[in-house]
C-alpha positions as CSV (number, residue, x, y, z in Angstrom):
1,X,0.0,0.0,0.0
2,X,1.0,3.6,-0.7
3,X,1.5,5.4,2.5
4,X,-0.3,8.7,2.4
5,X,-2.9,7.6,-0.1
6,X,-6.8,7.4,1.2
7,X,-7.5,3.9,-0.8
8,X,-10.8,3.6,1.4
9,X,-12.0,7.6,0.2
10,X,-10.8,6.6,-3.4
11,X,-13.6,5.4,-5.8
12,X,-16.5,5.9,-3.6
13,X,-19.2,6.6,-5.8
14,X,-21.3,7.7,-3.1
15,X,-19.1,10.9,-2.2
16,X,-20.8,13.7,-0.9
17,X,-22.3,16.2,-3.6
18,X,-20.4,19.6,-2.9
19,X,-21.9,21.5,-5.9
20,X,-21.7,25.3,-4.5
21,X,-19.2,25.4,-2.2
22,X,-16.5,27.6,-2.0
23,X,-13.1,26.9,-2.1
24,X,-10.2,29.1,-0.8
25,X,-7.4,30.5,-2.9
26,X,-4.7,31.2,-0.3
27,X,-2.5,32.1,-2.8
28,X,-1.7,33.0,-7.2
29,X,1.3,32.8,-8.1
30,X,2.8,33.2,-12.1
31,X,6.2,33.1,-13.4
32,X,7.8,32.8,-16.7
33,X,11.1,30.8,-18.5
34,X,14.1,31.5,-17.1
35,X,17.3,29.3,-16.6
36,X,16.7,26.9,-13.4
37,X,19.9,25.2,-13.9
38,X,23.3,25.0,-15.9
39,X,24.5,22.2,-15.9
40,X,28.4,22.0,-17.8
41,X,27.3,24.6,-20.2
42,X,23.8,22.9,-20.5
43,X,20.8,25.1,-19.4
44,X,17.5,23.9,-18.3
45,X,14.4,26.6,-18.9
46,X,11.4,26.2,-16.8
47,X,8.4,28.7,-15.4
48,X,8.3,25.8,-12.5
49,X,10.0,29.0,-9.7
50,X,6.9,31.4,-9.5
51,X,5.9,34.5,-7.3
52,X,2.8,35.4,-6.1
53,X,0.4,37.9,-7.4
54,X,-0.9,40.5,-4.8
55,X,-4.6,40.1,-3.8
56,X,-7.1,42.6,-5.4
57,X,-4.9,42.0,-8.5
58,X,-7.3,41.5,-12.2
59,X,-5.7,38.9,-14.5
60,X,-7.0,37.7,-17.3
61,X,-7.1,33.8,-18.0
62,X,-7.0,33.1,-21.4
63,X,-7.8,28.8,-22.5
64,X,-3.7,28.5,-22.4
65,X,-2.9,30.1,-19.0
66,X,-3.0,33.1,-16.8
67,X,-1.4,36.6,-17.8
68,X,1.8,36.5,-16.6
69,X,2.7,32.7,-16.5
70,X,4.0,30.4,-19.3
71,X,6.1,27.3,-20.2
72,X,9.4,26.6,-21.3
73,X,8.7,23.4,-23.1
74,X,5.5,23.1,-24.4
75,X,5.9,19.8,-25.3
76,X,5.4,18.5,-21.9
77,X,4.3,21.4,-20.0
78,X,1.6,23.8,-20.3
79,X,-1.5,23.2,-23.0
80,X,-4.9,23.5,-22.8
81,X,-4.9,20.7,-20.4
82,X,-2.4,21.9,-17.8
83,X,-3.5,25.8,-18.4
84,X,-3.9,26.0,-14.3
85,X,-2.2,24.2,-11.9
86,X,-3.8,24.0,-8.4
87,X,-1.8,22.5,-4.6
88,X,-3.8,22.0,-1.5
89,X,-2.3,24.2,1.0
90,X,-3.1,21.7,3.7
91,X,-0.3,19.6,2.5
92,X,2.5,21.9,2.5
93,X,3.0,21.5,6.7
94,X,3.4,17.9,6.4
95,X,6.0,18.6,3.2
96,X,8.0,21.0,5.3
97,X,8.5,18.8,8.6
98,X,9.6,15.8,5.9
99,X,12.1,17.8,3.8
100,X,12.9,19.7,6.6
101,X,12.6,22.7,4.4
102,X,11.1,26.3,4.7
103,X,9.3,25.6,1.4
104,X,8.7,29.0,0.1
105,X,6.2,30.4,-2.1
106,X,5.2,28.2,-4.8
107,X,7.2,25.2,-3.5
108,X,5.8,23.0,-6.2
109,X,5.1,25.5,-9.0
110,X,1.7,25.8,-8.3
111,X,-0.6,28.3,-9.9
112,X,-3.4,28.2,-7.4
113,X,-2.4,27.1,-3.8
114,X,-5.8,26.0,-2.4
115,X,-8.1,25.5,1.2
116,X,-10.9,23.2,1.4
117,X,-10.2,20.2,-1.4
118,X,-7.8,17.8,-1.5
119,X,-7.4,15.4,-4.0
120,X,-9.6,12.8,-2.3
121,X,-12.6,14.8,-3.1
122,X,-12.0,16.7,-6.2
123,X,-13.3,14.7,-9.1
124,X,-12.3,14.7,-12.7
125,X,-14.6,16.6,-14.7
126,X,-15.9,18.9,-11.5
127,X,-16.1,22.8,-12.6
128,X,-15.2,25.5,-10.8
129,X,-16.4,29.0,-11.4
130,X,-13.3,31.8,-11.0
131,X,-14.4,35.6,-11.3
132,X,-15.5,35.2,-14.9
133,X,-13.9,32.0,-15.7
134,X,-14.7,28.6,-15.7
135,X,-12.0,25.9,-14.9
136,X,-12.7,22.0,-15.2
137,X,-10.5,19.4,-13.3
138,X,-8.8,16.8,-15.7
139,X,-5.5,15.5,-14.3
140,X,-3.4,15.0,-11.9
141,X,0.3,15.7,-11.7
142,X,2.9,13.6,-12.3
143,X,6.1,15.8,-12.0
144,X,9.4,15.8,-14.3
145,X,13.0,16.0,-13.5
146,X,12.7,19.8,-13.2
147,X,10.7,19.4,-10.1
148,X,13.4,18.1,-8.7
149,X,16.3,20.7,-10.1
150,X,13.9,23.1,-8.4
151,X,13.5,21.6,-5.2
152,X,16.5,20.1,-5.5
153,X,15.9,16.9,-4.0
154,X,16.7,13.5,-6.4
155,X,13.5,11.7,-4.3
156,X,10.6,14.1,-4.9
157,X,9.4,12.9,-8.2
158,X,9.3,10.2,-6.2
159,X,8.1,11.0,-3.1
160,X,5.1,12.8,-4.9
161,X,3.9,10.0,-6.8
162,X,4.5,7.7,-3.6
163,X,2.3,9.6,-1.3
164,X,-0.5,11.1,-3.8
165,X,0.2,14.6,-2.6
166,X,-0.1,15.7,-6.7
167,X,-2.5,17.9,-6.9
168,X,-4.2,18.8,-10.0
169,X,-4.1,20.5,-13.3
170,X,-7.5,22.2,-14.8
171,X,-8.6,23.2,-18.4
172,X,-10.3,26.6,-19.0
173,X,-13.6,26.1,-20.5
174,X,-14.7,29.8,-20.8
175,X,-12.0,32.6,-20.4
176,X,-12.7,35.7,-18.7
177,X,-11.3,38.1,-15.9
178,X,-10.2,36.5,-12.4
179,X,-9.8,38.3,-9.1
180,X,-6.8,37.1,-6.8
181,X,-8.4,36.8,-3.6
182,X,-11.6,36.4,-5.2
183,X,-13.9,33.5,-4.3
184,X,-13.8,30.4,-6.6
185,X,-17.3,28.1,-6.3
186,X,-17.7,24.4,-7.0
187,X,-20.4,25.0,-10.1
188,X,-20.5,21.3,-11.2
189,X,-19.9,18.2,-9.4
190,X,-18.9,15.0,-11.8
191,X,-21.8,12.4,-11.7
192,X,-18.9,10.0,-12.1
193,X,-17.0,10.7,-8.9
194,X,-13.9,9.6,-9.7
195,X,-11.3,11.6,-7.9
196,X,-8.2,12.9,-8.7
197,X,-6.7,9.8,-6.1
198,X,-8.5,7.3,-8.7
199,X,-6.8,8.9,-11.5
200,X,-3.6,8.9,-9.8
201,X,-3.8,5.4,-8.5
202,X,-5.4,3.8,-12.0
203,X,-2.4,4.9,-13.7
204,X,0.3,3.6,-10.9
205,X,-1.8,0.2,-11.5
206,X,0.4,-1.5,-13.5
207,X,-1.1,-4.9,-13.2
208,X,-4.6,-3.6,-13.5
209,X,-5.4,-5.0,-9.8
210,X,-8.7,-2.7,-10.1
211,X,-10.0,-3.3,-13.5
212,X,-13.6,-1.3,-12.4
213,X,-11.2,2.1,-12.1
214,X,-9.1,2.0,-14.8
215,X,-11.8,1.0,-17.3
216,X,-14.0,4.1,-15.7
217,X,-11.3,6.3,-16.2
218,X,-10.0,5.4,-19.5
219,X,-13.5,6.4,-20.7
220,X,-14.1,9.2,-18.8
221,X,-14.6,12.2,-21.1
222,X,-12.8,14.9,-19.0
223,X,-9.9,13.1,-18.2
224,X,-6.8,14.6,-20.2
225,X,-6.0,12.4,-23.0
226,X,-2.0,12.0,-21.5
227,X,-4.0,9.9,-18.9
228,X,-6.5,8.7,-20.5
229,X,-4.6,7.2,-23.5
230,X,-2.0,5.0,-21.6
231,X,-5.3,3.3,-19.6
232,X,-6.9,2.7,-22.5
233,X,-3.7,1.0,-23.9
234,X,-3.0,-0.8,-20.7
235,X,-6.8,-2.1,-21.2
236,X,-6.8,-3.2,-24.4
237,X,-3.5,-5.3,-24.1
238,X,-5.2,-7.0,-21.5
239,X,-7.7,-8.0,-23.8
């Protein structure tokens, strides 16, 4: 079993219908390329180091990011399925006392630092209404090596995907004007329920051990095709 993972609060179709609430945004933070590393002449580029945007602040999110952020390699970062990147502020305690680190702002390169969802109750699909946008849950994270050059740790690539703490990554399905300290609402729970700690377990579920999740998932319309796709592959060489 993974240690920090919920197993018994993951695929419980039954999970409470939170439509309307109101999730906090403790926190915005943007940043753009700039060289994270050089390594023998070699630079890396990455928008992972942010800084937060002062409260009261108007940005606009656009269906690729918000104003003021962007992505070094678009190849594997950014898109229209990783346009915002939310963290659950009520893990970053727990991270601190492990890595014995002050963290910072943005320790993960977060876009959104949140209060009052963690990844056990956020489902795929759910939308969220921000000032004028709307925002639609469809993956979880599954960090690269420049998490690492950031944090500088070798073990947090792994650490994350060994304890679930991911967070997620929303779409933008209507642009429009955000306010940073503004409230963000819960417009549209996912009939499906399956939660961002399904996603994140289906595809660490090599062996398939539960076929009823990763078969849901693979099919699941909101789900980002860079998650969906490998299921559905994983299913049908099973077949």
């Amino acid at each position: 079993m993974r240690a920090g993972i919920d197993r018994d609060r993951a695929f419980d179709r039954t999970a409470v219908d939170n439509t309307g609430a109101v999730v906090e945004i403790v926190q915005v933070n943007v940043g753009v390329p700039r060289v994270l590393a050089d390594d023998g002449g070699e630079r890396v580029y990455s928008a992972i180091v942010k800084h937060p945007v002062p409260d009261g602040t108007v940005l606009w999110l656009s269906l690729a990011n918000l104003a003021g952020d962007g992505q070094a390699d678009l190849s594997v970062h950014g898109g229209p399925d990783k346009a915002v990147y939310a963290y659950p502020s009520e893990h970053l305690p727990r991270w601190a006392e492990e890595l014995d680190d002050a963290l910072g702002a943005a320790p993960f390169g977060e876009n959104l630092s949140t209060l009052g969802a963690l990844e056990v109750d956020v489902c795929i699909g759910d939308v969220w209404r921000w000032g004028d946008a709307l925002l639609q849950v469809c993956q979880p994270r599954w960090p690269c090596f420049k998490l690492a050059l950031h944090r500088r740790r070798r073990d947090i690539q792994q650490r994350m995907r060994a304890n679930g703490r991911t967070g997620w990554y929303f779409r933008v399905l209507q642009p429009g004007e955000v306010v940073v300290g503004g409230p963000v609402t819960v417009v549209l729970r996912d009939p499906a329920g399956l939660t961002v700690t399904d996603a994140h377990l289906a595809m660490g579920d090599r062996h398939l051990d539960d076929h009823a999740r990763a078969e849901a998932l693979a099919h699941h319309e909101a789900l980002a095709e860079e998650w969906s796709g490998p299921l559905r592959e994983r299913l049908e060489s099973r077949t």
